[in-house]
N, C-alpha and C positions, 0 to 999 in steps of 0.2 A: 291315886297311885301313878306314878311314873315308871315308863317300862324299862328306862336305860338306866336308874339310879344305881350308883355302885359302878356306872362304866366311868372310868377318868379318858377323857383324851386330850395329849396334846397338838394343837395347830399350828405345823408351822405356815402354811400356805400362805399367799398374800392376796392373789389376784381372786376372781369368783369362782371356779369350782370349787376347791378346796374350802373356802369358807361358808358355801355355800352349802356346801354336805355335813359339815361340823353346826352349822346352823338348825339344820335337821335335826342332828343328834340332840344340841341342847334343848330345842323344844321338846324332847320327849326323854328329855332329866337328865342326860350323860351330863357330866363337869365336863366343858372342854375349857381348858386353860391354852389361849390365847398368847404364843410366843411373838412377841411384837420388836421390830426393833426399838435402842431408846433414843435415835434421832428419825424418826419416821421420814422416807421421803414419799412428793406427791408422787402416786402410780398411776394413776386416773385421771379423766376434768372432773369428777364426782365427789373430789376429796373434800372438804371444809376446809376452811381456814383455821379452825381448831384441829390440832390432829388427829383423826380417828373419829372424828364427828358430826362427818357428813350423812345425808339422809342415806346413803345406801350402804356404808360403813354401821348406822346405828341398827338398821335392818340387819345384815351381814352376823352381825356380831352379837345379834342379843343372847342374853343367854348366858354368855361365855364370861370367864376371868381373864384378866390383861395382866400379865409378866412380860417386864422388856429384858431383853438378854441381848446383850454382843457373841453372838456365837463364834465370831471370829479373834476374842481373846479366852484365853486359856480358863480361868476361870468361869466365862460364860456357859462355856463348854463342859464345864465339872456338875454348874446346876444342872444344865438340862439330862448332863445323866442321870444324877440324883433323883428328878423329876420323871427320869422315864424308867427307873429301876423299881416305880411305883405305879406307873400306867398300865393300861388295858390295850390302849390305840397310839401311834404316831401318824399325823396324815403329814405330809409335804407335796410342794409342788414346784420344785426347782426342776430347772433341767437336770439330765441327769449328769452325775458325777458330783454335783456340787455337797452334797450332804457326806460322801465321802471324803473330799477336802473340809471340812467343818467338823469332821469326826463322827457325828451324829446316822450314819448310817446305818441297815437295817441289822451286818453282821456287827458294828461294835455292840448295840443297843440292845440284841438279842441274845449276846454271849452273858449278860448279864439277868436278862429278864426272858427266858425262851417261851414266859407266856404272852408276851409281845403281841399285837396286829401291827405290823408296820403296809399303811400304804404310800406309794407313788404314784400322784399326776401329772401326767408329760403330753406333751402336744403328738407326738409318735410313739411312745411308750420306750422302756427302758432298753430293749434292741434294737436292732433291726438299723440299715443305712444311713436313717434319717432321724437316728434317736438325738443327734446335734442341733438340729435344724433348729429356730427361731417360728414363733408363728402365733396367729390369734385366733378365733374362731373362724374366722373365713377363710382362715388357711386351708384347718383342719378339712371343711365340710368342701372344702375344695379337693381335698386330695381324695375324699370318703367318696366323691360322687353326688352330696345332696344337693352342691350349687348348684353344678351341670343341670339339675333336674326340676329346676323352680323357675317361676314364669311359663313364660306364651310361648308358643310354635314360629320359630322366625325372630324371637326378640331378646335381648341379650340376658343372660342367667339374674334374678330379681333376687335383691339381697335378703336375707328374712329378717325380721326384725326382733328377736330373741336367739338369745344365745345356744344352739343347736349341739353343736360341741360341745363347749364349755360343760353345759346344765346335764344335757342328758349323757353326751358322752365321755363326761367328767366326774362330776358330782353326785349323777344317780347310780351310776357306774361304781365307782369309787364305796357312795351308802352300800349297795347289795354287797359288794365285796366283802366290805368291812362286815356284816352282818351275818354273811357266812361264815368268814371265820370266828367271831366271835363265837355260834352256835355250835358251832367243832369243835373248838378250844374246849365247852363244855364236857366235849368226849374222850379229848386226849390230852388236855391239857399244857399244847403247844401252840403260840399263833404260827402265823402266815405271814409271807412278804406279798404285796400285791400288785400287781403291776398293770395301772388304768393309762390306758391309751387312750384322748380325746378322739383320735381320729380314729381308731378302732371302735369306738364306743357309736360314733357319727355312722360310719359306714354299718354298724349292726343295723342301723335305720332304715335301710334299703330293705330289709328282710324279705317279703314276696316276691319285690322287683329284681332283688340279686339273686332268690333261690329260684325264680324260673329264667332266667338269663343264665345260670349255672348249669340247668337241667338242659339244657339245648332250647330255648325259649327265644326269641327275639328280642334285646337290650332293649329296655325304653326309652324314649325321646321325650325330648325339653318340649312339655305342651301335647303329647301326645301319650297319654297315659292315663289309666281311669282317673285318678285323684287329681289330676290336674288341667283337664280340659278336654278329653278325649271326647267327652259322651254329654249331650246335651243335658240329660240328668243329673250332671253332678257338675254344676256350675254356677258364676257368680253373676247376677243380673242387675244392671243400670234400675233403677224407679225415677220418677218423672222430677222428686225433688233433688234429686245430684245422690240418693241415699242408696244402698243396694239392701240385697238381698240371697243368700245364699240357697241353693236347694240340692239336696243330696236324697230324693227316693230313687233311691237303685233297684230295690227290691219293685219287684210286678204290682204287688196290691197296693205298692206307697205311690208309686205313678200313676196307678189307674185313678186310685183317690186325687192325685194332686192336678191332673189333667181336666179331671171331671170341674174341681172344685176352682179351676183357673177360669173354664167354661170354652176349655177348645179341647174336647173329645175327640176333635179330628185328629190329634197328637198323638193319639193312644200307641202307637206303633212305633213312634220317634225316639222312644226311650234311649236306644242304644248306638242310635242313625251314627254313619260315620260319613266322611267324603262332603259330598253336595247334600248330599241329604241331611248329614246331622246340622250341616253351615244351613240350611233352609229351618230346620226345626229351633235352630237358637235363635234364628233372625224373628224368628213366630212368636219364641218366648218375650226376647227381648223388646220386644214392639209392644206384645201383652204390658210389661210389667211395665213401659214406659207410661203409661194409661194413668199411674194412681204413685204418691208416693211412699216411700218405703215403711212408716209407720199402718199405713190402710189398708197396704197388702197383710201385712202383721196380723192387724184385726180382721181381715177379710177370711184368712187362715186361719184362725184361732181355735177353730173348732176342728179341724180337719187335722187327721193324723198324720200327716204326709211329709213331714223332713224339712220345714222351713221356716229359714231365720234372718233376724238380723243381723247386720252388718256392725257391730257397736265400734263406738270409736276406745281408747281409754277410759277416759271418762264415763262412758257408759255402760260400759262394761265393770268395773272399781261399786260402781251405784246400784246397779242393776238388782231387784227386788230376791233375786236365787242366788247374789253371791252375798249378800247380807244374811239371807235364810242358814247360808250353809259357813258362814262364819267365815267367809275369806278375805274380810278388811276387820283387822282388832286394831282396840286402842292397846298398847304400848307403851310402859312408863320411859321416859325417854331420858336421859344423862344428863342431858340440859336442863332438866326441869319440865314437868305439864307433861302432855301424853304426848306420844306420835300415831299416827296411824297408819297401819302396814299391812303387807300380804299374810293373810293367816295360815294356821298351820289345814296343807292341803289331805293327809289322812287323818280320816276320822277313827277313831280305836274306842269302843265304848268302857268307861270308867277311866278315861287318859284326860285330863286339865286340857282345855284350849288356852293357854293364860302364859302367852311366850313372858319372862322376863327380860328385864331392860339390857342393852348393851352396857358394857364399863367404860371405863375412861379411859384412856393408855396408861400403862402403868399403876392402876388402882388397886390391883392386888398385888404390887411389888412386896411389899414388907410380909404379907396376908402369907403369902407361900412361899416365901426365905425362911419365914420365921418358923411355916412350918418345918424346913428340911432341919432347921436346928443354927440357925444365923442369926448372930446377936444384935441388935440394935446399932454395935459400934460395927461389925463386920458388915452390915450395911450399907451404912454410912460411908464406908468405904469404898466400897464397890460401886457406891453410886458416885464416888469422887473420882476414881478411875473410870466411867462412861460405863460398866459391865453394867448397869443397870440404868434408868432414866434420871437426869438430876430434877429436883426438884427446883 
């Protein structure tokens, strides 16, 4: 059983939140029919040379059905109402105003279907001064606060290397929305307009550190903050082969254990040192862990309960014996032919298939779902002769 079967949603989004979150959905049975344009341009360096068939495109996209539509001729514009006079979901992710110029916005769409979800993702959300503004993820998490707050003490803000915005303050944002109103919808039989702010979604990120800086707390500092350098127990340590090793016992019993089992008990008191002192109690650790390399502290640890890991690269991390266990690399039938291999689906739901299906082609359900609105073979044909749809 699939829990979204019976949900239809349409995609217009292009960039990765928005496809990112409809990605979700199809693995857990929604139809999402895929509004593509039919001359695709590249958006990305990720694209293929085939359109729409590159490795993070066929990820992106499995699941889903591909309809190309020119939403900016008139016609284009008539399917997609058609299309959405039968939906559950619209997601988009244009700046805003643009889907109003297209026609496609939440009040024409909804005057027709008020059982509607329509959502919106914008780099600033649909108000507000800077609802115009242009930006990528490092914008966002620039204006939220989370760059300001990554890296060392003294050293220029360290870029992260997953998309912060985008994913969480876009896509996961954007899922729970959509999933709320869907659940309401049940009760009143109305959707919602939703309005996902990346940089709103970024900035919820702060949560402890913004709500005791609210409360009259003292703002936290780049490098000096528990999760990121403050406290000698919660920090990242050189080993003798270039490898590291991370260690987070915060808790009294995880450091007593991790102190003993290092074999410098004289630490015991170190845990939370700050100043001179905590700079003395890293220099103790890191001198310790230079001793052995990062795989033999691993085993050295093994047995001890105490909050310490490896540093894995990609690669080892993708391989790693617990992400096989727990199913987070599937084979994938892939568009091209042969499997692909990709990030699995990350909630587990018992009696829900792990078994994402294949991305489509561009355009591979073109006739599939014209034919269903009631468009004849010649009326096609047509449509694809005027551009409203992909030529063949």
């Amino acid at each position: 059983m699939t829990l979204l079967a019976g949900i239809r949603v349409l995609d217009l989004s292009l960039q990765l939140p928005g496809p990112f979150c409809t990605m979700m959905m199809a693995d857990y049975g929604a139809d999402v029919v895929k509004i593509d344009e039919p001359s695709p341009r590249v958006r990305n360096p990720f694209s293929a040379s085939v359109p729409g068939m590159g490795s993070v495109e066929r990820y992106l996209n499995r699941g889903k059905r591909s309809v190309t539509l020119n939403l900016k001729a008139a016609e284009g514009k008539e399917i997609f109402r058609k299309l959405s006079a039968d939906a559950d979901v619209v997601l988009e992710g244009f700046r805003p105003g643009v889907v109003k110029r297209l026609g496609v916005d939440h009040e024409t769409l909804s005057a027709e279907n008020p059982r509607l979800v329509y959502c919106s993702i914008s780099g600033y959300g649909q108000t507000g001064p800077m609802r115009d503004t242009a930006g990528h993820d490092i914008n966002y998490i620039s204006y939220a606060g989370v760059l300001g707050a990554c890296g060392r003490k003294g050293a220029p803000p360290t870029l992260p290397p997953v998309q912060i915005g985008d994913l969480f303050g876009g896509a996961m944002m954007a899922l729970s929305g959509i999933l709320m109103a869907l659940l309401e919808r049940e009760r009143t039989g109305r959707g919602r307009r939703i309005d996902v702010s990346m940089t709103d979604g970024a900035l919820s990120m702060l949560s402890v550190h913004a709500a005791a800086a609210l409360a009259g707390g003292i703002a936290p500092e780049r490098g000096n903050m528990m999760l990121s350098g403050m406290f000698p127990c919660y920090e990242v340590y050189r080993c003798a082969d270039g490898g590291y090793v991370s260690v987070g016992p915060l808790e009294a019993w995880f450091w007593k254990g991790f102190v003993e089992a290092l074999g410098r008990p004289d630490l015991a008191g170190g845990q939370y040192a700050l100043g001179e002192e905590g700079e003395r109690v890293k220099a103790e650790l890191s001198k310790a862990f230079a001793e052995k390399t990062r795989d033999e502290w691993v085993r050295a640890f093994a047995r001890n309960d105490v909050c310490l890991s490896p540093v894995l690269s990609f690669d080892e991390a993708l391989s790693h014996p617990n992400t096989a266990a727990r199913r987070m690399v599937l084979p994938v039938p892939s568009p091209l032919g042969g499997t692909d291999r990709q990030p699995g689906m990350p909630i587990k739901i018992d009696g829900v298939p792990e078994a994402p299906r294949r991305a489509p082609r561009l355009g591979e359900h073109d006739d599939e779902i014209l034919s269903g609105l009631g468009y004849t073979e010649e009326r096609i044909s047509d449509l694809r002769a005027k551009g409203v749809v992909r030529k063949r």
